[in-house]
mmCIF file of the protein (N, C-alpha, C, O) and its ligand, coordinates in Angstrom:
data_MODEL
# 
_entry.id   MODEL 
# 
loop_
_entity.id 
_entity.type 
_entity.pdbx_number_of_molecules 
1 polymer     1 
2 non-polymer 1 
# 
_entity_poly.entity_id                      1 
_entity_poly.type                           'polypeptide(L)' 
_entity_poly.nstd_linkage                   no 
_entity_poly.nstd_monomer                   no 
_entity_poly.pdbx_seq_one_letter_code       
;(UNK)(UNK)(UNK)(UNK)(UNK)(UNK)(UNK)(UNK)(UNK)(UNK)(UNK)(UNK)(UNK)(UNK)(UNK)(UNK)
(UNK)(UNK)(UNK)(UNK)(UNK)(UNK)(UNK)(UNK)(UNK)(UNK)(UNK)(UNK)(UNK)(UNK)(UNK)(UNK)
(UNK)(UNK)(UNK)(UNK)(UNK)(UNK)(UNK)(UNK)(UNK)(UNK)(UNK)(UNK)(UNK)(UNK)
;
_entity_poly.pdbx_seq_one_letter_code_can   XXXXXXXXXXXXXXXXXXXXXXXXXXXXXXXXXXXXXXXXXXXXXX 
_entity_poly.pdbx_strand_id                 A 
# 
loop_
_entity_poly_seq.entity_id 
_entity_poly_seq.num 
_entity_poly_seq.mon_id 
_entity_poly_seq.hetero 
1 1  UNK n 
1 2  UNK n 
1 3  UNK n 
1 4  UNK n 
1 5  UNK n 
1 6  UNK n 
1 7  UNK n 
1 8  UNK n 
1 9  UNK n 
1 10 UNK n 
1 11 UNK n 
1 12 UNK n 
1 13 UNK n 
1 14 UNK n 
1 15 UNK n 
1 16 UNK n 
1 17 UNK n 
1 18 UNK n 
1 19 UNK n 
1 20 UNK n 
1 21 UNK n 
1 22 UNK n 
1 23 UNK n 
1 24 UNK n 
1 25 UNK n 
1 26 UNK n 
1 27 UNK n 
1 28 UNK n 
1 29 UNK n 
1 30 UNK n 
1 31 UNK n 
1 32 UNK n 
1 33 UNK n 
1 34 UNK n 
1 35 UNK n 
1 36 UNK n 
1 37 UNK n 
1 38 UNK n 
1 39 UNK n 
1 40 UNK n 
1 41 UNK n 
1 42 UNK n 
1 43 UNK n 
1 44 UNK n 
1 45 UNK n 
1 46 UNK n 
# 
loop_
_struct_asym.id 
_struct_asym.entity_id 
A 1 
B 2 
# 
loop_
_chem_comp.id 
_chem_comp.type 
_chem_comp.mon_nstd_flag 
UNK 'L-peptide linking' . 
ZN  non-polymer         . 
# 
_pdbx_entity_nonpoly.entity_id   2 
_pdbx_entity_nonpoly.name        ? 
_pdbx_entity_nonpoly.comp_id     ZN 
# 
_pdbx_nonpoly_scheme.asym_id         B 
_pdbx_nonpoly_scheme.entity_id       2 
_pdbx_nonpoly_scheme.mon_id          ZN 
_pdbx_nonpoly_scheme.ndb_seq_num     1 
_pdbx_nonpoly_scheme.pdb_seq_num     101 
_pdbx_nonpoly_scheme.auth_seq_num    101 
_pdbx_nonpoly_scheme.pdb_mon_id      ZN 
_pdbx_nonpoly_scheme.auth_mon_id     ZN 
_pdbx_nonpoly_scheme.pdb_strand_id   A 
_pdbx_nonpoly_scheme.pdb_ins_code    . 
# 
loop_
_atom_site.group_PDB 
_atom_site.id 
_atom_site.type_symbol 
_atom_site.label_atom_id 
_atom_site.label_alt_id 
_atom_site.label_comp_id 
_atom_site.label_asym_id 
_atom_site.label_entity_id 
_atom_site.label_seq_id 
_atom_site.pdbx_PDB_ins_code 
_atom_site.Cartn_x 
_atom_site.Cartn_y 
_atom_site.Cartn_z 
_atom_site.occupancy 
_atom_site.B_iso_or_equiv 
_atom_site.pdbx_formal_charge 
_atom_site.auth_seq_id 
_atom_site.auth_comp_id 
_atom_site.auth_asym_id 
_atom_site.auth_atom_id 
_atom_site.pdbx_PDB_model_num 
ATOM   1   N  N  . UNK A 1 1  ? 0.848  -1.206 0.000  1.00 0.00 ? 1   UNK A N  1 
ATOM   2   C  CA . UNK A 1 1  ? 0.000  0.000  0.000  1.00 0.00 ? 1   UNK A CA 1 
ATOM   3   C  C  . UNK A 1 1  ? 0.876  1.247  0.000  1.00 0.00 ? 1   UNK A C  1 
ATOM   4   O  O  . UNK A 1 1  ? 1.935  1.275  0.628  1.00 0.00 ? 1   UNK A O  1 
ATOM   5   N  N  . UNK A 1 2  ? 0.447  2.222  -0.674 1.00 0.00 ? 2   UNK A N  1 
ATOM   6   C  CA . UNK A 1 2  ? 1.557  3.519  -1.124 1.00 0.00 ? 2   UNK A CA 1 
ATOM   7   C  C  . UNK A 1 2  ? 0.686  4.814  -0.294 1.00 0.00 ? 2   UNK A C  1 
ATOM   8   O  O  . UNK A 1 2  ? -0.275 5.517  -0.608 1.00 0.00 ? 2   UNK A O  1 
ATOM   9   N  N  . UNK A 1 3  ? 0.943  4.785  0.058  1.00 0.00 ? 3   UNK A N  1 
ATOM   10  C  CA . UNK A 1 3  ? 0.681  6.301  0.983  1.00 0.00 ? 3   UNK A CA 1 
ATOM   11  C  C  . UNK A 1 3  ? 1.356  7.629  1.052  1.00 0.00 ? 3   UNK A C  1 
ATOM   12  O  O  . UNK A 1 3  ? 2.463  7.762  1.575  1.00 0.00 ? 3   UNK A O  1 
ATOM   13  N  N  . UNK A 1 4  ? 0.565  8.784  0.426  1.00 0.00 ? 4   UNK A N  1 
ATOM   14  C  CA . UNK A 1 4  ? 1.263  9.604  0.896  1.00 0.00 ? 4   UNK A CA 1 
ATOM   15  C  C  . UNK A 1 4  ? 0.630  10.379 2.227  1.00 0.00 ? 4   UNK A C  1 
ATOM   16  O  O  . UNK A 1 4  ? -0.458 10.649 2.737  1.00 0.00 ? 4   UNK A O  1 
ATOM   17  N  N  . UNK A 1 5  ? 2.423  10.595 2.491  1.00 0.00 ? 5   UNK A N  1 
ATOM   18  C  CA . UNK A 1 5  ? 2.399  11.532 3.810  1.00 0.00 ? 5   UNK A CA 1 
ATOM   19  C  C  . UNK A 1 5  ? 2.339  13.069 3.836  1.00 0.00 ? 5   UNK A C  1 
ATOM   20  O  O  . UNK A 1 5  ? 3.132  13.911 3.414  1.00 0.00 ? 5   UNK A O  1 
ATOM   21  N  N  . UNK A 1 6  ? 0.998  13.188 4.544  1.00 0.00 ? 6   UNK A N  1 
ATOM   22  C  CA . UNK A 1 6  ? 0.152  14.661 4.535  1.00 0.00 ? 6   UNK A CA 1 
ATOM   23  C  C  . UNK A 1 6  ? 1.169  15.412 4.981  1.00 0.00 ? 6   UNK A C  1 
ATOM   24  O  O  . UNK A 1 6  ? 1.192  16.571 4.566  1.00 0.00 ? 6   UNK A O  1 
ATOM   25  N  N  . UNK A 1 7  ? 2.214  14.987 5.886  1.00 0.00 ? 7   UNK A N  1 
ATOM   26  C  CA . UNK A 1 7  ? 3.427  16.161 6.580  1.00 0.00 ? 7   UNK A CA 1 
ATOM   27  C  C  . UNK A 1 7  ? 4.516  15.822 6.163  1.00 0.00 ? 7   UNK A C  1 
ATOM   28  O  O  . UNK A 1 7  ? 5.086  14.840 6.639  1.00 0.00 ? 7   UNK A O  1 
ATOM   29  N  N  . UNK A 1 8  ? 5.280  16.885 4.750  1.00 0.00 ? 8   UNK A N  1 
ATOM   30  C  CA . UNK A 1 8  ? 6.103  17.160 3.673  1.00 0.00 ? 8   UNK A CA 1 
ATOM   31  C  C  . UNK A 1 8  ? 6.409  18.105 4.541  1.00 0.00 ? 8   UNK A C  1 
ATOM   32  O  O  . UNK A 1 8  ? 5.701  19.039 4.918  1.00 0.00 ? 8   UNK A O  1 
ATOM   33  N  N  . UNK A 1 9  ? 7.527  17.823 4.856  1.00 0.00 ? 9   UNK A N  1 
ATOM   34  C  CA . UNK A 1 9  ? 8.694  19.202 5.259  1.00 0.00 ? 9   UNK A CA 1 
ATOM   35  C  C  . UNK A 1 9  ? 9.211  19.764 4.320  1.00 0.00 ? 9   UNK A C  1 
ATOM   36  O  O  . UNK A 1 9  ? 9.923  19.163 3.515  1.00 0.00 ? 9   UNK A O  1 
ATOM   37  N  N  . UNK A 1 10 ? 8.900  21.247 4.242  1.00 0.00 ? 10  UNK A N  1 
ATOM   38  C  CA . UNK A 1 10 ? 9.256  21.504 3.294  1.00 0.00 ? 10  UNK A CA 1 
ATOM   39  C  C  . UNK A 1 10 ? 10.595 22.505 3.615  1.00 0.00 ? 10  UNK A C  1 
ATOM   40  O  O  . UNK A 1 10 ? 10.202 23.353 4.416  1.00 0.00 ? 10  UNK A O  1 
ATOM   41  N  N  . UNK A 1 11 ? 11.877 22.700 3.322  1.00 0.00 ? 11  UNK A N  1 
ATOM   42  C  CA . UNK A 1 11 ? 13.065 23.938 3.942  1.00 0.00 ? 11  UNK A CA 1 
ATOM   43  C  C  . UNK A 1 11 ? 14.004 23.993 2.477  1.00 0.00 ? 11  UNK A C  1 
ATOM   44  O  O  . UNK A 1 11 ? 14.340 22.993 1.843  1.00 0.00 ? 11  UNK A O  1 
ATOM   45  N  N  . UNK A 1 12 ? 14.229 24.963 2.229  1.00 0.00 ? 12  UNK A N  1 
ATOM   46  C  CA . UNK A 1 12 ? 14.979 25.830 1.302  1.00 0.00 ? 12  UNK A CA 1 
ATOM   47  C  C  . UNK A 1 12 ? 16.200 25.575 2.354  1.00 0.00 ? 12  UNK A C  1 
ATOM   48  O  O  . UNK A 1 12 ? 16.060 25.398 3.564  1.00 0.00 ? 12  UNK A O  1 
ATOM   49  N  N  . UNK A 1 13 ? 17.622 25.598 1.515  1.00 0.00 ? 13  UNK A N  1 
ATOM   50  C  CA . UNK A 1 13 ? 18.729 25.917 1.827  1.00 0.00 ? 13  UNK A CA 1 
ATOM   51  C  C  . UNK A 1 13 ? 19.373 26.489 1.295  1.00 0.00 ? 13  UNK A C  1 
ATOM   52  O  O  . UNK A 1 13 ? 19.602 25.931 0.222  1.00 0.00 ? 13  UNK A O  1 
ATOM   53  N  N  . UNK A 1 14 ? 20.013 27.616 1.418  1.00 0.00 ? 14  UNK A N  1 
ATOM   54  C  CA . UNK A 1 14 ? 20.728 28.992 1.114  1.00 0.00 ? 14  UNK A CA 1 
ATOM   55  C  C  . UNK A 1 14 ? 22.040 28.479 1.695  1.00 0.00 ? 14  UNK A C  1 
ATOM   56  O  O  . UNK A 1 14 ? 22.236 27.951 2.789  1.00 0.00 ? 14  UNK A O  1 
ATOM   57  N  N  . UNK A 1 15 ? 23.099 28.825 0.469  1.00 0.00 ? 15  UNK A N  1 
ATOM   58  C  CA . UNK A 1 15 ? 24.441 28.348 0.632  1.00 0.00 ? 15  UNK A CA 1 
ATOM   59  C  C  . UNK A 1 15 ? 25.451 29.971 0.099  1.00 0.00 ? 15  UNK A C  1 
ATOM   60  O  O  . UNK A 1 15 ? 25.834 30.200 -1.048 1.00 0.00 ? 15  UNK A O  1 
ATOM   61  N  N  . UNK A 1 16 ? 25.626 30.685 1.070  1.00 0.00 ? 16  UNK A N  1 
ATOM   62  C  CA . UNK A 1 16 ? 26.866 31.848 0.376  1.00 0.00 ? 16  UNK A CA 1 
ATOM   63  C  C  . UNK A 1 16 ? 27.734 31.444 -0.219 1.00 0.00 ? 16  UNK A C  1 
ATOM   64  O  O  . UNK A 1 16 ? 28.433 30.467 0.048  1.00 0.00 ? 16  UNK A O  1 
ATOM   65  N  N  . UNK A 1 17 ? 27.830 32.551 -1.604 1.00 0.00 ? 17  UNK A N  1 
ATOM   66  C  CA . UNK A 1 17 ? 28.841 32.025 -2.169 1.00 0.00 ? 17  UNK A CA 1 
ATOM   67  C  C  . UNK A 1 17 ? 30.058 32.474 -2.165 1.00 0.00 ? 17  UNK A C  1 
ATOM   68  O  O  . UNK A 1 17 ? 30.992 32.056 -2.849 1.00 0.00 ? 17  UNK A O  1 
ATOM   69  N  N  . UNK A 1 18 ? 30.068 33.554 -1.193 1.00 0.00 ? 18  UNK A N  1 
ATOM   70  C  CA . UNK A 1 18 ? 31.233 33.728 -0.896 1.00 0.00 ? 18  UNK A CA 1 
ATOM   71  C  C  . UNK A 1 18 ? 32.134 33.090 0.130  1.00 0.00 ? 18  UNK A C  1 
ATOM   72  O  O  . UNK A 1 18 ? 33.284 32.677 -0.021 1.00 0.00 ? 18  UNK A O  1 
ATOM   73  N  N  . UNK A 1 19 ? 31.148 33.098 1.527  1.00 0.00 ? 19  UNK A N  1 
ATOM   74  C  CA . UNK A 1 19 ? 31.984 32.401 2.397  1.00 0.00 ? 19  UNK A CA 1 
ATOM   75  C  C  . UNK A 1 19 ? 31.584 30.956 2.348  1.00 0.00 ? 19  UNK A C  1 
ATOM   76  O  O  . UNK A 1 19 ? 32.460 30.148 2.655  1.00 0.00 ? 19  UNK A O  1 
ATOM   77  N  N  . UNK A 1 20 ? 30.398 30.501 2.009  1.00 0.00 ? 20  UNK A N  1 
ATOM   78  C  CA . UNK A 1 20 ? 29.841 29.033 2.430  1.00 0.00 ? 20  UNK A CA 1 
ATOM   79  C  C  . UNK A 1 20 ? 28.902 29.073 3.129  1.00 0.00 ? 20  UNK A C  1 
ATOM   80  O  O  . UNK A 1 20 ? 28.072 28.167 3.216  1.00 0.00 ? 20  UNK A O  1 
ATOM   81  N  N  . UNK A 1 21 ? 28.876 30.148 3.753  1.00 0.00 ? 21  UNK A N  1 
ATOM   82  C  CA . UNK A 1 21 ? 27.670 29.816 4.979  1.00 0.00 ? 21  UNK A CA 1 
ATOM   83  C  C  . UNK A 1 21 ? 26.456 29.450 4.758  1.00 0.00 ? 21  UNK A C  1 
ATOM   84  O  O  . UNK A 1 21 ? 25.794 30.163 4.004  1.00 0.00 ? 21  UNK A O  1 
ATOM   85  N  N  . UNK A 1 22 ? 25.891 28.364 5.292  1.00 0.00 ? 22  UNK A N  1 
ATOM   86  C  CA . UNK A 1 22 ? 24.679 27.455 5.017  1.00 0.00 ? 22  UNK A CA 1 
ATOM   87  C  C  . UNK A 1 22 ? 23.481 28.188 5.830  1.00 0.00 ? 22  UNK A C  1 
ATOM   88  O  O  . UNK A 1 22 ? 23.712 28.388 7.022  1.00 0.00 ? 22  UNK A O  1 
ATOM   89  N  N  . UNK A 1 23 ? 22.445 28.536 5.410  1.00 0.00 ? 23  UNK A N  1 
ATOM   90  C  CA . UNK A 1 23 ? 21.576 28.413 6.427  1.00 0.00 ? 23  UNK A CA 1 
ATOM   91  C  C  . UNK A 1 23 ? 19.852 27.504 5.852  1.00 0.00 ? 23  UNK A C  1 
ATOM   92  O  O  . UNK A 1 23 ? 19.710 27.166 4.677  1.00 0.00 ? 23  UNK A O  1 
ATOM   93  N  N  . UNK A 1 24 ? 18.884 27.285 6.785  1.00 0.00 ? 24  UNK A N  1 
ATOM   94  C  CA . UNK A 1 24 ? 17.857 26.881 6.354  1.00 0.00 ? 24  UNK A CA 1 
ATOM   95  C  C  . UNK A 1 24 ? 17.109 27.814 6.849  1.00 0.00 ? 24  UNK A C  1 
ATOM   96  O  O  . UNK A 1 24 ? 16.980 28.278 7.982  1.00 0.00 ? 24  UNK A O  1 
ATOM   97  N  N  . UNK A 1 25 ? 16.333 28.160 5.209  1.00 0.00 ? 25  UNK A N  1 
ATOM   98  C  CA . UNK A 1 25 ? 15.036 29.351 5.844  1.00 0.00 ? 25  UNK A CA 1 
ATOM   99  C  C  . UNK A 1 25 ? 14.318 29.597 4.366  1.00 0.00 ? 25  UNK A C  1 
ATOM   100 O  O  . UNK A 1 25 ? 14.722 29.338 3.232  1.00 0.00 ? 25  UNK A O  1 
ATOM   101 N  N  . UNK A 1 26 ? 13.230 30.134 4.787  1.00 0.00 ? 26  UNK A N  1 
ATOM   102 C  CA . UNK A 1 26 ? 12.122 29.943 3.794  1.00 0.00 ? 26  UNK A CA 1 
ATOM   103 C  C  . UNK A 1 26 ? 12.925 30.996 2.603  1.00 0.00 ? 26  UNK A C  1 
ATOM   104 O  O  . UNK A 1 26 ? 12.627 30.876 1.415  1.00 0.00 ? 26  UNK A O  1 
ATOM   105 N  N  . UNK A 1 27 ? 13.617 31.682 2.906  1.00 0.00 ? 27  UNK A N  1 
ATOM   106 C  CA . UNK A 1 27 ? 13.920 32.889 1.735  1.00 0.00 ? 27  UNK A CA 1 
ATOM   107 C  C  . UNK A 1 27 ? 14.932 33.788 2.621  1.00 0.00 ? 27  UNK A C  1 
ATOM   108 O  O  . UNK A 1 27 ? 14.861 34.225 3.770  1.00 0.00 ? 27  UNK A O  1 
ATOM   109 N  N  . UNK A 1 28 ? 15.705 33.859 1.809  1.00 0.00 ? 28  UNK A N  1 
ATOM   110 C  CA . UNK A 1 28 ? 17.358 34.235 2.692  1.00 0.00 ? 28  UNK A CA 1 
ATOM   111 C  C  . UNK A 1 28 ? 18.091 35.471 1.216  1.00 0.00 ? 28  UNK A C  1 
ATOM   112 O  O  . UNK A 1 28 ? 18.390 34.979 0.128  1.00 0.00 ? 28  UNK A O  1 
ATOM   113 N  N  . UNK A 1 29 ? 18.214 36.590 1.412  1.00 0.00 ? 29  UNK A N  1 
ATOM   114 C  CA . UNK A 1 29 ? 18.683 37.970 0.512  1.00 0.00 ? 29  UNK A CA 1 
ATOM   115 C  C  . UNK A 1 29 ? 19.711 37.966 0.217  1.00 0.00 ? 29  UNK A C  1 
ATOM   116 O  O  . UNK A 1 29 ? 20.130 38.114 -0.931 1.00 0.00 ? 29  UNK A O  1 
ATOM   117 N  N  . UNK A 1 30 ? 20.516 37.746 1.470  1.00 0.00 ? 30  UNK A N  1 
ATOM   118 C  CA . UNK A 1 30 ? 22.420 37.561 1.402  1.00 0.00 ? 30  UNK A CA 1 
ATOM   119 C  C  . UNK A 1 30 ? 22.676 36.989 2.700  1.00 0.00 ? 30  UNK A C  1 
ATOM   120 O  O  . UNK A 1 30 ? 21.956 36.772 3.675  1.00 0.00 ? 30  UNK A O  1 
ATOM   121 N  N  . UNK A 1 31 ? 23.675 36.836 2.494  1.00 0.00 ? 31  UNK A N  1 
ATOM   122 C  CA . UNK A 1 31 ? 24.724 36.108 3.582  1.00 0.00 ? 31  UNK A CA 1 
ATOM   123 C  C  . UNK A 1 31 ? 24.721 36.709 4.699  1.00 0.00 ? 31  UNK A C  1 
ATOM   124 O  O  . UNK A 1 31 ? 25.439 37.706 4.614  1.00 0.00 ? 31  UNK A O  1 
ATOM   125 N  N  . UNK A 1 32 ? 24.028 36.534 6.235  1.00 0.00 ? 32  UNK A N  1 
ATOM   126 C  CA . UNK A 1 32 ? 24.181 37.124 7.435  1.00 0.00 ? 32  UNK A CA 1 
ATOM   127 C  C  . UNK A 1 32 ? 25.713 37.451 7.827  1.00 0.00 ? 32  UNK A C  1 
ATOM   128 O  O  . UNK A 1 32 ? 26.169 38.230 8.664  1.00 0.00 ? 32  UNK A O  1 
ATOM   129 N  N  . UNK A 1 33 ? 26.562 36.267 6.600  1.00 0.00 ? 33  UNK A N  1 
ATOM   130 C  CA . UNK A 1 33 ? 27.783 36.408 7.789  1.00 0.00 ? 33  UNK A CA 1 
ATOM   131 C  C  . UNK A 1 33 ? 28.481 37.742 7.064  1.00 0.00 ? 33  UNK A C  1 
ATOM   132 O  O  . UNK A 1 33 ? 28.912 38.700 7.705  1.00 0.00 ? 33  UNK A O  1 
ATOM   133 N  N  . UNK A 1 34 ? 28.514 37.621 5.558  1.00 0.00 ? 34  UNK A N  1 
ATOM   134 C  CA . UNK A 1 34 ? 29.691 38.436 5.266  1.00 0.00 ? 34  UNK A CA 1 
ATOM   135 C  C  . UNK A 1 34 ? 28.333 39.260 4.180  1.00 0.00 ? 34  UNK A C  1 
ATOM   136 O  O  . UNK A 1 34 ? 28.789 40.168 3.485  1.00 0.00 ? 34  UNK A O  1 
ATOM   137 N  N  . UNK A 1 35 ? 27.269 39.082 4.066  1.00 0.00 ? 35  UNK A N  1 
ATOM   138 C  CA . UNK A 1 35 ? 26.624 39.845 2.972  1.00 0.00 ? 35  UNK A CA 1 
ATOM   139 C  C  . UNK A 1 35 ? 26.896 39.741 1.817  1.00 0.00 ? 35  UNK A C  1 
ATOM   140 O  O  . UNK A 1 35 ? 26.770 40.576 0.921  1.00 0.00 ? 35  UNK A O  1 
ATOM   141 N  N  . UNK A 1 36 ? 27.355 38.519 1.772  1.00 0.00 ? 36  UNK A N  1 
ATOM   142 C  CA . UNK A 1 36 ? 27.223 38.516 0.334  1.00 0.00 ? 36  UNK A CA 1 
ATOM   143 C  C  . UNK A 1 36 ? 26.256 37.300 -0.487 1.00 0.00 ? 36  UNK A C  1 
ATOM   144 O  O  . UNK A 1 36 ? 25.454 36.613 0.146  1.00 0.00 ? 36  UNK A O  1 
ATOM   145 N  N  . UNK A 1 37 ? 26.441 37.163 -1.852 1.00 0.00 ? 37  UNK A N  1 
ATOM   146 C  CA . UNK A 1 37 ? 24.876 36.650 -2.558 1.00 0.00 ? 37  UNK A CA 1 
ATOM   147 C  C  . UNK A 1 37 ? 24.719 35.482 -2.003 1.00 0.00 ? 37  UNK A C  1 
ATOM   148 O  O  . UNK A 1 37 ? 25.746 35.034 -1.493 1.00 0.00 ? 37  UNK A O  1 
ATOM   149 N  N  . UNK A 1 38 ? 23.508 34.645 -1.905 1.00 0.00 ? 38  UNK A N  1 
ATOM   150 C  CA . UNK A 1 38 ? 23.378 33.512 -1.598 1.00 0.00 ? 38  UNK A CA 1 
ATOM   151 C  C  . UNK A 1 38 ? 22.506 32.723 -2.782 1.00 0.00 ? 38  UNK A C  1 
ATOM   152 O  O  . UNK A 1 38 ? 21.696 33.220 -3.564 1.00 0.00 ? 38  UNK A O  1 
ATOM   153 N  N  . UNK A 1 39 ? 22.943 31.297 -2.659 1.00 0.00 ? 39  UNK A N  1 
ATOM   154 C  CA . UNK A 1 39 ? 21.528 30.733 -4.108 1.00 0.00 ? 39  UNK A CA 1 
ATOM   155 C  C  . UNK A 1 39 ? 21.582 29.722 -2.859 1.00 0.00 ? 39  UNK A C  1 
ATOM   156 O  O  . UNK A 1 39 ? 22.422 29.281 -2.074 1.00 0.00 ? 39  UNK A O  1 
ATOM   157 N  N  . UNK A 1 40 ? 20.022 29.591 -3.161 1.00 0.00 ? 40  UNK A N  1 
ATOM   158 C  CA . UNK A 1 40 ? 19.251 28.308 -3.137 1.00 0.00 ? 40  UNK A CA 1 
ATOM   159 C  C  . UNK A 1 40 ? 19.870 27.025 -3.213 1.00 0.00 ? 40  UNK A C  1 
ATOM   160 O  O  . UNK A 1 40 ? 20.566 26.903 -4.221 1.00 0.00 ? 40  UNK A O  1 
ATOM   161 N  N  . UNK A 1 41 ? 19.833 25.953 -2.402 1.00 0.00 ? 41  UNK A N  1 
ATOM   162 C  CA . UNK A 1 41 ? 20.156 24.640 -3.042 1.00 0.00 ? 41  UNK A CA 1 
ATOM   163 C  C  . UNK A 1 41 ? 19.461 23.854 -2.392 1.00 0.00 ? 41  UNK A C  1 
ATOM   164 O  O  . UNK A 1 41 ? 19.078 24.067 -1.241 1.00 0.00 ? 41  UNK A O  1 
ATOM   165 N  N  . UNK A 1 42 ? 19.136 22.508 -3.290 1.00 0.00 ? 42  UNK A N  1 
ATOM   166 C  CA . UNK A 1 42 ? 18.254 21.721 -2.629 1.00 0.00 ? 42  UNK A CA 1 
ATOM   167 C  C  . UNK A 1 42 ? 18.847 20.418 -2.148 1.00 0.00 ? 42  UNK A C  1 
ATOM   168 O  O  . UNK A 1 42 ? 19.864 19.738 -2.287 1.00 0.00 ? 42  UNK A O  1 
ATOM   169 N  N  . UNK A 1 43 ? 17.559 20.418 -1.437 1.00 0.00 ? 43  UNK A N  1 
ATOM   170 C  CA . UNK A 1 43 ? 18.429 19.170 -0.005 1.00 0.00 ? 43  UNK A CA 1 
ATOM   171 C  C  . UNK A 1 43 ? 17.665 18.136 -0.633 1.00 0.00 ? 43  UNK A C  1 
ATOM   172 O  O  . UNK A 1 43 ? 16.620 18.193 -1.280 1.00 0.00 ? 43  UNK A O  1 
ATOM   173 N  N  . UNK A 1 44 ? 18.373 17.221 -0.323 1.00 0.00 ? 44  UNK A N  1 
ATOM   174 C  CA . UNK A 1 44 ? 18.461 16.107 -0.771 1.00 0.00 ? 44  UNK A CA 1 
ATOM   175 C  C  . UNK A 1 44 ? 17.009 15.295 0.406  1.00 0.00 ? 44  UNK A C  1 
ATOM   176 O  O  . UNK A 1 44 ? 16.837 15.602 1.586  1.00 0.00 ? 44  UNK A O  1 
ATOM   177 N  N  . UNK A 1 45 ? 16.352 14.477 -0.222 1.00 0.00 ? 45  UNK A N  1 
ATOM   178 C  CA . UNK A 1 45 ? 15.293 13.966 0.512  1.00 0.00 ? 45  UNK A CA 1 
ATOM   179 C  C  . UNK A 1 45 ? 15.736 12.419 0.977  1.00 0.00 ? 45  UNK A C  1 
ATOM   180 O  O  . UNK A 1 45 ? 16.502 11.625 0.432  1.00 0.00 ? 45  UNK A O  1 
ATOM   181 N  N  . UNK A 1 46 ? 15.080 12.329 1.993  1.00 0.00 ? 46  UNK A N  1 
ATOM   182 C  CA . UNK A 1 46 ? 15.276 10.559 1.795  1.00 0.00 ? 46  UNK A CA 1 
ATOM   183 C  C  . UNK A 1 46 ? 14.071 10.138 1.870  1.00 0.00 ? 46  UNK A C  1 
ATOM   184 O  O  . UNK A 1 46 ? 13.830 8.935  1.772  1.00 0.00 ? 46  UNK A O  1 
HETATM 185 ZN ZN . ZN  B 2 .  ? 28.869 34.651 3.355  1.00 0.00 2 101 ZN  A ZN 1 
# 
């Protein structure tokens, strides 16, 4: 039997590309640490 599960976590991860800094959050502008750009990357599910 295949079920889906009603509670999908859903989290964006924002990776700077300047320093690295990772964070998880719904929508992230720049880098808290050093301000600079951040992209999106997606996490891997299991
Ligand atoms: Zn940074």
């Amino acid at each position: 039997m295949v079920r889906t599960d009603p509670y999908t976590p859903k989290r964006s991860y924002y990776e700077c590309q300047e320093c690295g800094y990772r964070e998880a959050a719904d929508s992230l502008g720049s880098c808290p640490s050093c301000q600079g750009p951040v992209r999106n990357i997606a996490v891997a599910r299991e």
